[in-house]
N, C-alpha and C positions, 0 to 999 in steps of 0.2 A: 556500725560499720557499713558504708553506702558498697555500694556491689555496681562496678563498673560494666557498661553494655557495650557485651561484642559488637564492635565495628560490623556492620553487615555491607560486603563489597560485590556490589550488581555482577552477573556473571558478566562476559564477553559474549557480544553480539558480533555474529558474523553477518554481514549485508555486502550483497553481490555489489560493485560497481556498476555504472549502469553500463561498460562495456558490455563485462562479465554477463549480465542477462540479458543483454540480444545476442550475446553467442550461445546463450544457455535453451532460451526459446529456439533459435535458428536450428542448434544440433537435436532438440529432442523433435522438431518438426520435421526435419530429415531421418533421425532414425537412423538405419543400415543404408537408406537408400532404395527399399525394396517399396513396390505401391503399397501391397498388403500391410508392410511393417509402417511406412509413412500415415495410411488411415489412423493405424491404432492409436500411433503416438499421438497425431493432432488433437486430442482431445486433450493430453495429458499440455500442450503446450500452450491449448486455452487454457486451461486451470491458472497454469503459473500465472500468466500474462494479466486472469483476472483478479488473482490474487494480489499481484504487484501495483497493479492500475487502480486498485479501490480502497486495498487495507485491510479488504475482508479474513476473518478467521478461513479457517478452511470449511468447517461446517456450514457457517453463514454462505460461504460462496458456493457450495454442494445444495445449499437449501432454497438459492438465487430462481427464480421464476421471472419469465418474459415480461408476466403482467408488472413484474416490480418495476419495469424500466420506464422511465416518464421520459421518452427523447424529447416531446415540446418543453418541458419546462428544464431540462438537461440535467434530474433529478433521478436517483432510482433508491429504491427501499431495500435496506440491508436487515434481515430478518438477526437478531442477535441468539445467541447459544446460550450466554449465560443466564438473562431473565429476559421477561419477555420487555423488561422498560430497557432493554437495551435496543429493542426494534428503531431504526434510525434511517429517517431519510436527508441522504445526504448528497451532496450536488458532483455530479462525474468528472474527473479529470476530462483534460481534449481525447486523452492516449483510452481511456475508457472507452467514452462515446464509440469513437474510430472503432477500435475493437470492434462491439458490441451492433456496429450497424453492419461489419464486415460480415460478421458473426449468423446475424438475422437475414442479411443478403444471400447466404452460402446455404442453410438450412429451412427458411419459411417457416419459423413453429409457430404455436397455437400459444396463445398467452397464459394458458398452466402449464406449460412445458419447462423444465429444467431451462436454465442456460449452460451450463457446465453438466458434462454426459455421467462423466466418473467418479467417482469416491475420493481416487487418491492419484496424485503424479509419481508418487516418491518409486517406485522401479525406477520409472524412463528417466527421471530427474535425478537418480544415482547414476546411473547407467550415464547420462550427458555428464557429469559433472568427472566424474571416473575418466573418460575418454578428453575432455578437455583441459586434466589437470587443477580444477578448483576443488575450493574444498566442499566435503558433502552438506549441502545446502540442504536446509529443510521447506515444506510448504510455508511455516513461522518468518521464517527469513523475508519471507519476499511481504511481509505486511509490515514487517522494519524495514525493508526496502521504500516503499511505501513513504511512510513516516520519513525517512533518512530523505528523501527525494523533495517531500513538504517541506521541511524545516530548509533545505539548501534555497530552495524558490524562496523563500522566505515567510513564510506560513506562520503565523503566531502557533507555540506547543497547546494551548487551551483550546483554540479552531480545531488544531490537528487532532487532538485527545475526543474531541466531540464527535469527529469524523471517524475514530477509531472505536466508539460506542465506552468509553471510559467515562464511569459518572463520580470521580474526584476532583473534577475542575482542572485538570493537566497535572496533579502530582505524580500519578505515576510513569504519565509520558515523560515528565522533567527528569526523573530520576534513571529513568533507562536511557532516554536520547539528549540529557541535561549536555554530559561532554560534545555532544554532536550540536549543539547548540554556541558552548564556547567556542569551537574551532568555526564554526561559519560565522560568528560575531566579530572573529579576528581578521579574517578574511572582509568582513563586508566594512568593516570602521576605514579601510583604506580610500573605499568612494565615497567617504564623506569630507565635506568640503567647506569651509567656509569662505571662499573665494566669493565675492559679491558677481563678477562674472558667469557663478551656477547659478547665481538667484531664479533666472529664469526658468529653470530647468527641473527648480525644486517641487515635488508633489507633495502639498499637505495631506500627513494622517490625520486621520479620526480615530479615539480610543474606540476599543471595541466593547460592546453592550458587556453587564457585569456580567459573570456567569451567571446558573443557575445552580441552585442551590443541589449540591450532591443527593440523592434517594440510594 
């Protein structure tokens, strides 16, 4: 008698729009409105911002140091949570850099210095989500955030998975953001063209190197 296997169905990922998180950074940068209250929260609305901009876990971005940040080669070192072969240098978004030199203009630290001051955003980042009407958004969200932003730009899931410190070659990124993957393939088959008139306009790919073998 073979013994059929429960269907196992991904939960539901919530991922802000990218509206939704510049109103979400905006209100917890604001705060009440108060100076006092405005300092405290800005830290909390760097977190999000570096969480969203890299991919980082929350630990990895609490664990994030100055010295990690290569701005000449537009590189910085993401310290990984789970083992330490998840330690991964990987290349910044524009929206990172930006940040991150705002970041270093506003403060002057020392290159063992923290980048991110706090532990945790989740108060102030209830607290904005609560008064804006979205739904309670966690620190997690914004690294599918993240991923959800790659895959629209058109980021291959295996690049993206690598940059997420995932060492399965993109299974697990396929299976969490797979559906996010079909709706932006249905979307993008539209600019595709065989009109001899695109020809020019056409950009040949190159496959990309095989992966590396999972550890």
């Amino acid at each position: 008698m073979s013994i059929r296997r429960k269907r196992i169905i991904p939960a539901k990922i919530d991922v802000p729009t990218r509206e939704q998180f510049k109103k979400l950074v905006a209100q917890i940068r604001f705060s009440d409105g108060r100076n006092d209250s405005q300092e405290k929260a800005k830290h909390g609305a760097d977190l999000v911002e570096f969480l969203a901009y890299s991919g980082a876990r929350l630990g990895e971005a609490v664990a994030a140091r100055w010295q990690d940040v290569k701005f000449e080669s537009n590189m910085i070192w993401i310290h990984g949570t789970k083992t330490e072969s998840s330690d991964r240098l990987i290349p910044m978004t524009g929206a990172l850099k930006q940040f991150l030199e705002r970041l270093e203009a506003e403060t002057e630290p020392k290159p063992e210095d923290s980048i991110i001051k706090i532990q945790s955003a989740k108060k102030c980042l209830q607290t904005a989500c609560r008064r804006l009407g979205f739904p309670h958004f966690t620190h997690h969200d914004f690294r599918h955030f993240f991923a959800t932003t790659c895959i629209e730009s058109g980021v291959y899931i295996p690049t993206i998975s690598r940059w997420l410190g995932h060492k399965d070659g993109g299974s697990l990124a396929m299976r969490t953001y797979g559906h996010l993957r079909q709706e932006h393939s249905l979307a993008i088959i539209k600019k595709v063209s065989f009109d001899d008139s695109t020809a020019d306009n056409v950009v040949r790919l190159t496959q990309e190197a095989p992966m590396e073998a999972s550890s």
